[in-house]
C-alpha positions as CSV (number, residue, x, y, z in Angstrom):
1,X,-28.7,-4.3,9.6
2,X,-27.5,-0.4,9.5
3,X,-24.9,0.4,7.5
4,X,-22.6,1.8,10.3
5,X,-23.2,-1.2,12.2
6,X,-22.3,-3.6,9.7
7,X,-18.8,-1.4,9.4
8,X,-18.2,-1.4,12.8
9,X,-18.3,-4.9,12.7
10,X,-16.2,-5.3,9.7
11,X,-13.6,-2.9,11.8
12,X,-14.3,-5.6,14.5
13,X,-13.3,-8.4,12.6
14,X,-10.7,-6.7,10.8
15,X,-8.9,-6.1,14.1
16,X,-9.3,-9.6,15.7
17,X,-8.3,-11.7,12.1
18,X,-5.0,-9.6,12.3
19,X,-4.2,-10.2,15.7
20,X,-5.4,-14.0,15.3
21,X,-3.2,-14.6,12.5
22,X,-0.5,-13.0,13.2
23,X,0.0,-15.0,17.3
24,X,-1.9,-18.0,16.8
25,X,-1.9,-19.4,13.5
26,X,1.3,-21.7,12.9
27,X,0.8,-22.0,9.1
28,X,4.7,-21.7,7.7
29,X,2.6,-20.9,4.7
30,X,1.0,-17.6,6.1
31,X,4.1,-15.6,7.8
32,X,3.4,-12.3,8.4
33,X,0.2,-10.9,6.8
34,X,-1.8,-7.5,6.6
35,X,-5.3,-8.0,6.8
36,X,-6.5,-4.9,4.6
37,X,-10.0,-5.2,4.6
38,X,-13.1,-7.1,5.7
39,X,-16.4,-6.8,3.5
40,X,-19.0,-8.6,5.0
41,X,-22.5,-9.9,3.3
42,X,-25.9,-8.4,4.1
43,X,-26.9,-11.3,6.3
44,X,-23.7,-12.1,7.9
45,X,-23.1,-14.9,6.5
46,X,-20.0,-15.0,5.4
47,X,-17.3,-12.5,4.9
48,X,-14.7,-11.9,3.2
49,X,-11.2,-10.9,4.1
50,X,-8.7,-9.4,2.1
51,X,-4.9,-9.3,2.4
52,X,-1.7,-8.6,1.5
53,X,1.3,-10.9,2.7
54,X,4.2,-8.6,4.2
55,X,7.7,-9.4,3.7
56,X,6.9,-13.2,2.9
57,X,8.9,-16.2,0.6
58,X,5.3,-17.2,0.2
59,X,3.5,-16.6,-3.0
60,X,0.3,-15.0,-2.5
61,X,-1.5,-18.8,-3.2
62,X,0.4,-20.0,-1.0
63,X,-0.2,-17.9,1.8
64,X,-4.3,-17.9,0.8
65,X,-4.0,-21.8,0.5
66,X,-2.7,-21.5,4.3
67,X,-5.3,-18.7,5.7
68,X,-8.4,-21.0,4.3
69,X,-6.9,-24.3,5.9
70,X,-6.6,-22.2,9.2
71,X,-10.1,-20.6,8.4
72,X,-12.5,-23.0,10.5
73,X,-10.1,-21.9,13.8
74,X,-10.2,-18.4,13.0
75,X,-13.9,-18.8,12.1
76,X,-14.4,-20.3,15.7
77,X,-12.3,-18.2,17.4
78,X,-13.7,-15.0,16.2
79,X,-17.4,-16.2,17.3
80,X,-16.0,-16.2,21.1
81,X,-13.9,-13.1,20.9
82,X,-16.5,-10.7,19.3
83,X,-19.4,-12.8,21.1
84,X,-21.3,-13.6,17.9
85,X,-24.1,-16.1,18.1
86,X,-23.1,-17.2,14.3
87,X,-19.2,-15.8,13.1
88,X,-19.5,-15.5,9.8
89,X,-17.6,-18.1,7.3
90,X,-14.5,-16.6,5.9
91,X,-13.1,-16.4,2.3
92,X,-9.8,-14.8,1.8
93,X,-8.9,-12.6,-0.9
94,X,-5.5,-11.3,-1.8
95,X,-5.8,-7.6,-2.6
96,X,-3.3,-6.9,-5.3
97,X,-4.5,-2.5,-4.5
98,X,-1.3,-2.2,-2.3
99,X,0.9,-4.1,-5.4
100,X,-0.5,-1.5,-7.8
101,X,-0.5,1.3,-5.9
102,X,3.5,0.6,-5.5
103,X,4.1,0.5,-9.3
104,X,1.7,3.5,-9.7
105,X,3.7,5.4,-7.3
106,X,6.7,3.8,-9.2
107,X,5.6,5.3,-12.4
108,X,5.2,9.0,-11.1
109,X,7.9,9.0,-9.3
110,X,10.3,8.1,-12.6
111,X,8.1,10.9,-14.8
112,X,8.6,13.2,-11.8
113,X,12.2,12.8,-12.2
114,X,12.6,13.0,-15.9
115,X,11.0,15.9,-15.6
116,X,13.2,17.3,-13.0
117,X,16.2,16.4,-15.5
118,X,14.5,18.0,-18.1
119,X,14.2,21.2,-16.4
120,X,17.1,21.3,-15.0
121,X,19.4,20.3,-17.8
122,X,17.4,23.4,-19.3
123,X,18.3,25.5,-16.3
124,X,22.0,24.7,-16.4
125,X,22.1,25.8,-20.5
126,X,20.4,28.8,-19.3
127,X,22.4,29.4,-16.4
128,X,25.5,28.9,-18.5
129,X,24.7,31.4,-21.0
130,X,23.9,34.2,-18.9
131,X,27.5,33.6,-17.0
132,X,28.3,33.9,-20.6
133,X,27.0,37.2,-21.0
134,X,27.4,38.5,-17.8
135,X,31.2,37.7,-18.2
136,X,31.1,39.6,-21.5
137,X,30.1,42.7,-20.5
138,X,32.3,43.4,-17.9
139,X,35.2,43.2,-20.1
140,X,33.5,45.5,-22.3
141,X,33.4,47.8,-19.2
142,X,36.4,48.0,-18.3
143,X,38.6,48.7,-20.7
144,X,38.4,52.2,-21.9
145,X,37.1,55.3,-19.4
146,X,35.9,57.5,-22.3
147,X,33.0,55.3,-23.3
């Protein structure tokens, strides 16, 4: 199988998963879920689907525990919605990329600002020292014409 084919499939099956889950599974243990990626093996056999849980009470267990017991019905109806003569058989994975990202994006954005306070605490000392000097020599200036 091509390489863009098998992608376009994995796009395919990406698309009807997240619309599946999210209208007609009725697992309190899922709630609402991103489906972030779909890699799917060389033969088609099976594939596997990664997630994230959005906004949920769920632990991430807890919301895989209820995506496999739904699997066999989103197995099924995948085969008729993408017309597959065999859908492959699903294995959900909870992608913990979107978690680290976060606390990546966490981390730069605290060094950014310390650096900004840094800089700018250094700025104010500077700025206050030149008002300093700036107020100085004016007073120098204007006291006596003959200078």
């Amino acid at each position: 199988m091509s390489e863009a084919r098998s992608r376009r499939i994995e796009s395919e099956i990406q698309r009807v998963l997240a619309g599946l889950i999210a209208r007609e599974v009725k697992d309190p243990r899922v709630g609402n879920v991103t489906i972030t990626a779909v890699s799917l093996a060389h033969d088609m056999s099976t594939a596997r689907v990664y997630f994230t849980p959005f906004a949920s009470l769920q632990s991430p267990d807890q919301v895989c525990t209820g995506l496999t017991h739904a699997a066999s019905f989103l197995r099924g109806e995948l085969g008729r919605r993408l017309s597959l003569r065999h859908a492959p058989r699903l294995t959900f994975v909870f992608d913990d990329s979107v978690a680290g990202a976060a606390r990546l994006t966490s981390l730069i954005d605290r060094a950014v600002a310390a650096d900004r306070a840094g800089h700018h605490g250094a700025d104010e000392a500077g700025a206050a020292d030149a008002a300093d000097d700036a107020g100085a020599e004016p007073a120098a200036d204007s006291g006596d014409p003959d200078r």
